[in-house]
N, C-alpha and C positions, 0 to 999 in steps of 0.2 A: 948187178951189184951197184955199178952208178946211178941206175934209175932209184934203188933204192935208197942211197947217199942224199941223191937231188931232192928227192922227193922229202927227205925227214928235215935236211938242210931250209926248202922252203916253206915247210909243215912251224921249223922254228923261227925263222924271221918274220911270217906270218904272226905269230902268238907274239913275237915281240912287239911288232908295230900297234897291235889290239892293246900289250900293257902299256905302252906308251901314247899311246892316244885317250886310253882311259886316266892316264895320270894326270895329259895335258886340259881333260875334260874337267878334272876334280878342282885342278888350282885354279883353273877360269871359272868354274862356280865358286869357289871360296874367294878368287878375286871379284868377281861382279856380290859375292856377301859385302865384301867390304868398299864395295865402294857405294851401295845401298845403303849400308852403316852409315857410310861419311856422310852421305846426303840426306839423309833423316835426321843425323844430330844436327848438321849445318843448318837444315831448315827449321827443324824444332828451337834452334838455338836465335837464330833471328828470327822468330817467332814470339820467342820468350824477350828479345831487345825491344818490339814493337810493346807486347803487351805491361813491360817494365817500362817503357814511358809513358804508356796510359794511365798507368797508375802514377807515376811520376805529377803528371798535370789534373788529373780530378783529384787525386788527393793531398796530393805537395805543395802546387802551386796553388790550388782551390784554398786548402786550411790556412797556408800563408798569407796570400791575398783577401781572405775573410780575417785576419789580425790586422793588416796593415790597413783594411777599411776600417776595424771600430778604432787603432790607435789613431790615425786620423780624425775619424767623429769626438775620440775623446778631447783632441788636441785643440780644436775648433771648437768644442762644447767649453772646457777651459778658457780658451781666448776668450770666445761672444761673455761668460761671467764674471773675465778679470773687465773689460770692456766697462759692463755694467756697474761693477763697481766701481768702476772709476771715476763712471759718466754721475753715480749715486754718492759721493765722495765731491767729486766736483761743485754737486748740486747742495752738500750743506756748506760748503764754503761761501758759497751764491748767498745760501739762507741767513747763513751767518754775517754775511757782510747788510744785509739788507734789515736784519732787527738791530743791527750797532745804527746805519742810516736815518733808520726810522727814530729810533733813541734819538737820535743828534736834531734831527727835521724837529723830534717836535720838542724837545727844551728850546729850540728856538725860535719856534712858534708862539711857544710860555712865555718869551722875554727872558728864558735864561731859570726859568723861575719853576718849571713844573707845578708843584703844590706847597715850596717852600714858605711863600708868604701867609700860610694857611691859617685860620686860627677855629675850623669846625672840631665835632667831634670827631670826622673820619678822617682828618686834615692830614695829623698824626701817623694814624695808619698808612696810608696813601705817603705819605713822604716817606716812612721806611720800607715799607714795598716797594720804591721806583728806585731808590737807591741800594738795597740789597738786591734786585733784580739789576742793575749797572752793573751792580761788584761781582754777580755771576756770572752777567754778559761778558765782562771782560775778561775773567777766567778765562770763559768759555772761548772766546777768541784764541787767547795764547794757545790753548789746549789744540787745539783746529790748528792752527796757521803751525804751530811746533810738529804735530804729529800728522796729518792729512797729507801733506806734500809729499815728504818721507813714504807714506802711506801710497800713495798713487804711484810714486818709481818704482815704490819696487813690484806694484801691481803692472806698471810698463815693462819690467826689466824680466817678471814671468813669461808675458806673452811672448817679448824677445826670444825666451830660450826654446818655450815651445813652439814656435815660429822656423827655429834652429831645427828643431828634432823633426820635427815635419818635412823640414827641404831634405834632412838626408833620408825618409824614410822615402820620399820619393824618387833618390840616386839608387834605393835597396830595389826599387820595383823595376829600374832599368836592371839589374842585375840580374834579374830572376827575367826578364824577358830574353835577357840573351841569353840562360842557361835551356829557357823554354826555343829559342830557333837553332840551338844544337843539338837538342833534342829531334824535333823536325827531319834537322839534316838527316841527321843518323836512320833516322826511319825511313826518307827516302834512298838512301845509300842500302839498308836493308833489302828494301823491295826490289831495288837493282839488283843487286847479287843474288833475291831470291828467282829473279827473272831469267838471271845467267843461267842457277844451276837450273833449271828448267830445260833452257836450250843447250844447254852441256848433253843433259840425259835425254833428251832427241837426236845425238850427235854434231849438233850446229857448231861450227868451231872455222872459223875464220881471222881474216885480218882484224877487222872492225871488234868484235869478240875478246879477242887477245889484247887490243889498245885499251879499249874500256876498261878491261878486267885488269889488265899489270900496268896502265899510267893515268889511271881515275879514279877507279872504285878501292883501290887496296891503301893507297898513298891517302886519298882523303878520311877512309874510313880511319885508317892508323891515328893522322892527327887530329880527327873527333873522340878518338876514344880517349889519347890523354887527356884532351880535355873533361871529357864524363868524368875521369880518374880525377883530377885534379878538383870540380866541383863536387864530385863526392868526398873527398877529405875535406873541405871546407866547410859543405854541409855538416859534416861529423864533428868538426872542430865546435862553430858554430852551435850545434845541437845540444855538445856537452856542457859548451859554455850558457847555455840558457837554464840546461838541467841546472849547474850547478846555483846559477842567481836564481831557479824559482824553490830552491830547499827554503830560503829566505828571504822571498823577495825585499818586505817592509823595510825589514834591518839591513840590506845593500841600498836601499836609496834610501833610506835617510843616512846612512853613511856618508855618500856620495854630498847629498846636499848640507852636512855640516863642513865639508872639504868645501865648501864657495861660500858658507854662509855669512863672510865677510862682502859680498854681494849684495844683501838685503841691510836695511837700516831701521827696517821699523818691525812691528810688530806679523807681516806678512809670515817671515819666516817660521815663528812659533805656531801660525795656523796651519802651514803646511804640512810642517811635520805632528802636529793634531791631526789633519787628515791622514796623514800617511800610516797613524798608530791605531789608525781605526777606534779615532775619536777617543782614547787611554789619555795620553799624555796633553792636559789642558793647559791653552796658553797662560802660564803666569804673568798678574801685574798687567791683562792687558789694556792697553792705549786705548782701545774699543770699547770696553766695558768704562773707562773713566768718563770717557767723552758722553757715555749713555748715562751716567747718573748725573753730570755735570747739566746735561741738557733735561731728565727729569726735573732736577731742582730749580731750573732756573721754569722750566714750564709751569709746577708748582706755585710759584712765587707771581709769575706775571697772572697766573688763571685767578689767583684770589686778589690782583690790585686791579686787573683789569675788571673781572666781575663788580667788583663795588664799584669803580667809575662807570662801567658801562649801565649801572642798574641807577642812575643818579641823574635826573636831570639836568639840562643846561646849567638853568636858574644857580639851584644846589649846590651842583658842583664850583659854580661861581663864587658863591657864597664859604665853600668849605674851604676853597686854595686859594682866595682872595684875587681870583683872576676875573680881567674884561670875559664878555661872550666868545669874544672869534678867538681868546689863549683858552677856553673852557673847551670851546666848539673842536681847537686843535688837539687839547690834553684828551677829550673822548674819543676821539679820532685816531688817536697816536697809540692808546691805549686798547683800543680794538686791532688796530694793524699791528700791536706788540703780540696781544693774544694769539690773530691768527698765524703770525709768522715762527711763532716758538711752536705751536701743535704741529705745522710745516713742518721745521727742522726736526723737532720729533718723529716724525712721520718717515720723513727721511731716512734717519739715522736708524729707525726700527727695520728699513728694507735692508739697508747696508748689512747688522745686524743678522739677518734671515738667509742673505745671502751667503753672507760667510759662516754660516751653521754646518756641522759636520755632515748633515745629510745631504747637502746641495755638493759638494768637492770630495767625498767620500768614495761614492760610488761612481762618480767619474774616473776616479783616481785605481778605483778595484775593474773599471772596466779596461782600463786602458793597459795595468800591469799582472792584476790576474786572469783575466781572460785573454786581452790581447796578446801577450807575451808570453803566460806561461802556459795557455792552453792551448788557443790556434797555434800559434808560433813555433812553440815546442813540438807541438804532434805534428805542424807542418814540416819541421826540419827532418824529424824521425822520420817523415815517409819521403822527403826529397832524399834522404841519403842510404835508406834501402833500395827506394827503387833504382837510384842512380846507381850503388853499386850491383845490383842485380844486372843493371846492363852491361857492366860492366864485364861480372862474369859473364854473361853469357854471350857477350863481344869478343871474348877469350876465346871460350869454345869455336868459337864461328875461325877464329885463326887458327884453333888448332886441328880443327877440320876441313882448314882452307881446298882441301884438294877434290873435296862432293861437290865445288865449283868448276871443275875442269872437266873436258870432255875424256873420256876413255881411252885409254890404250890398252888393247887388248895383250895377255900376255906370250898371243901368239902372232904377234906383230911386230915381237921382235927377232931380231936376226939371230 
């Protein structure tokens, strides 16, 4: 009877330790599921941090730094044509001082006299052509010395500002360099940790192991990710605010620039915002256009007094303005350098003219704020702040499956 007792007695703690070994068998397979889980998502997840900053940098910082290259080119394209106009401006003042010169050189040449003392048939003519070509010239002075100065500040006082906007787009490019070496960081901080769980799931787990992992990688990785967080709201902020200036760009800068237009003093400012309207809104009453009929007419005037003296012999001429040879010799003289110097200042003034046409400042003006700004810029900001928060997320996961990092404990390793 005991034998049989004993016998069913160890018949059942036998069958118990079988279902308790089978139970211990099942949760240590559902525990090694889940910690194969944790380390697939860990690693898939810095995986996903790596490949979110490569797109971060070919396409964020790439689109970005392809705007801030043509706003630059556009910026420097501007300067080198306010430049020239300036140098082209400068150059009819030259002109202009040197046919009043040449006027003065040779009435005094005449004795004071030009063709006054004249008594030919052309005598007549000739004395009111040097004298209404005087009365134009001198116009034409006022007209120059009032508006050209004016004229050239505030062609100084552009360059100034785009001068301005160039040094800070150059403080944007340091910014975007330090968002690009936390980038970096973070991706070597990835490869670390991708290194750990490696030697985790070989069982590697030591001093050195443990130091790295709890007073290096978790602490530094922490405070690069606010950071990622914090330039991804930026970038977003940023991004929107561009969206919303490119629904309109035209109509926010010229906004902008009638808010300073007390800045500019001459006719500058009406040309700008003529290019800004995409060549619509044409400058009224402009200073440019006066100066340009002021200097045809007086071109006009000298081409037909200078042609008759210059088609006129010494003798003749002598003869018609009642002047010695060498006041003849000077009055054809004077009248040749009047000629050539008014087609000059014309000449001039036609480049000034060409320069400031809406097709030369137009398309600078469309490169620099719709393509630089609202195209690269915008689509640049849209993929800095996707991908940036892309790492973001998946810098989460990597925390929230911190533990596909750490070496195993088995669950029958405990006590």
């Amino acid at each position: 009877l005991f034998s049989v007792v004993e016998a069913s007695s160890s018949a059942f703690i036998m069958s118990n330790d079988i279902e308790v070994t089978q139970e211990q068998t099942e949760k240590e397979k559902k525990f090694m599921r889940n910690v194969l889980i944790a380390r697939v998502v860990f690693v898939l997840s810095g995986l996903g941090v790596i490949i979110a900053s490569i797109i971060f940098y070919t396409k964020g910082v790439a689109s970005f730094h392809k705007s801030l290259t043509n706003a630059h080119g556009g910026l420097d394209l501007v300067q080198q044509i306010a430049y020239k106009t300036i140098n082209m401006t400068d150059s009819a003042i030259y002109e202009k001082n040197a046919l009043l010169g040449t006027l003065k050189t040779t009435k005094e040449d005449t004795g004071g006299k030009l063709c006054d003392g004249g008594t030919g048939p052309y005598a007549q003519e000739i004395q009111n052509g040097l004298a209404e070509f005087a009365s134009e010239v001198g116009e034409l002075s006022s007209m120059i010395d009032d508006n050209i100065g004016a004229f050239g500040n505030d062609l100084r006082e552009l360059v100034t500002i785009t001068e301005d906007v160039s040094d800070k787009l150059y403080s944007t490019e340091i910014f975007f360099g330090i968002a690009v070496a936390i980038t970096v960081l973070i991706n070597l901080l990835i490869l670390a940790m991708l290194g750990q769980t490696y030697f985790s799931a070989k069982g590697v787990s030591n001093c050195c192991t443990k130091f790295i992992t709890n007073a290096i990688l978790w602490p530094v990785f922490s405070f690069f990710l606010v950071l990622a967080w914090i330039f991804a709201t930026l970038f977003l902020v940023t991004s929107l605010a561009g969206s919303d200036f490119c629904v309109k760009p035209d109509v926010v800068v010229e906004g902008i620039l009638r808010k300073h237009q007390d800045k500019f003093s001459s006719a500058i400012f009406q040309f700008i915002i003529y290019y800004i309207s995409g060549c619509k809104i044409k400058p009224a009453n402009s200073d440019v256009e006066a100066i340009a009929d002021q200097i045809e007419l007086a071109v006009g005037t000298v081409h037909d007094v200078s042609e008759a003296m210059m088609g006129m012999s010494i003798p003749t001429l002598q003869g018609e303005c009642g002047l010695d040879k060498a006041a003849a010799t000077a009055l054809e003289g004077g009248a040749e350098l009047l000629h050539n110097g008014t087609h000059l200042l014309n000449k001039g003034w036609i480049e000034v003219r060409t320069l400031l046409e809406c097709k030369t400042f137009n398309p600078v003006y469309t490169t620099l704020v719709h393509d630089a700004i609202c195209i690269d810029a915008v689509d640049g900001l849209t993929w800095l702040y996707s991908s940036a928060f892309a790492m973001f997320i998946f810098s989460m996961l990597m925390i929230m499956f911190r533990a596909g990092l750490y070496p195993v404990n088995h669950p029958s390793d405990k006590p």
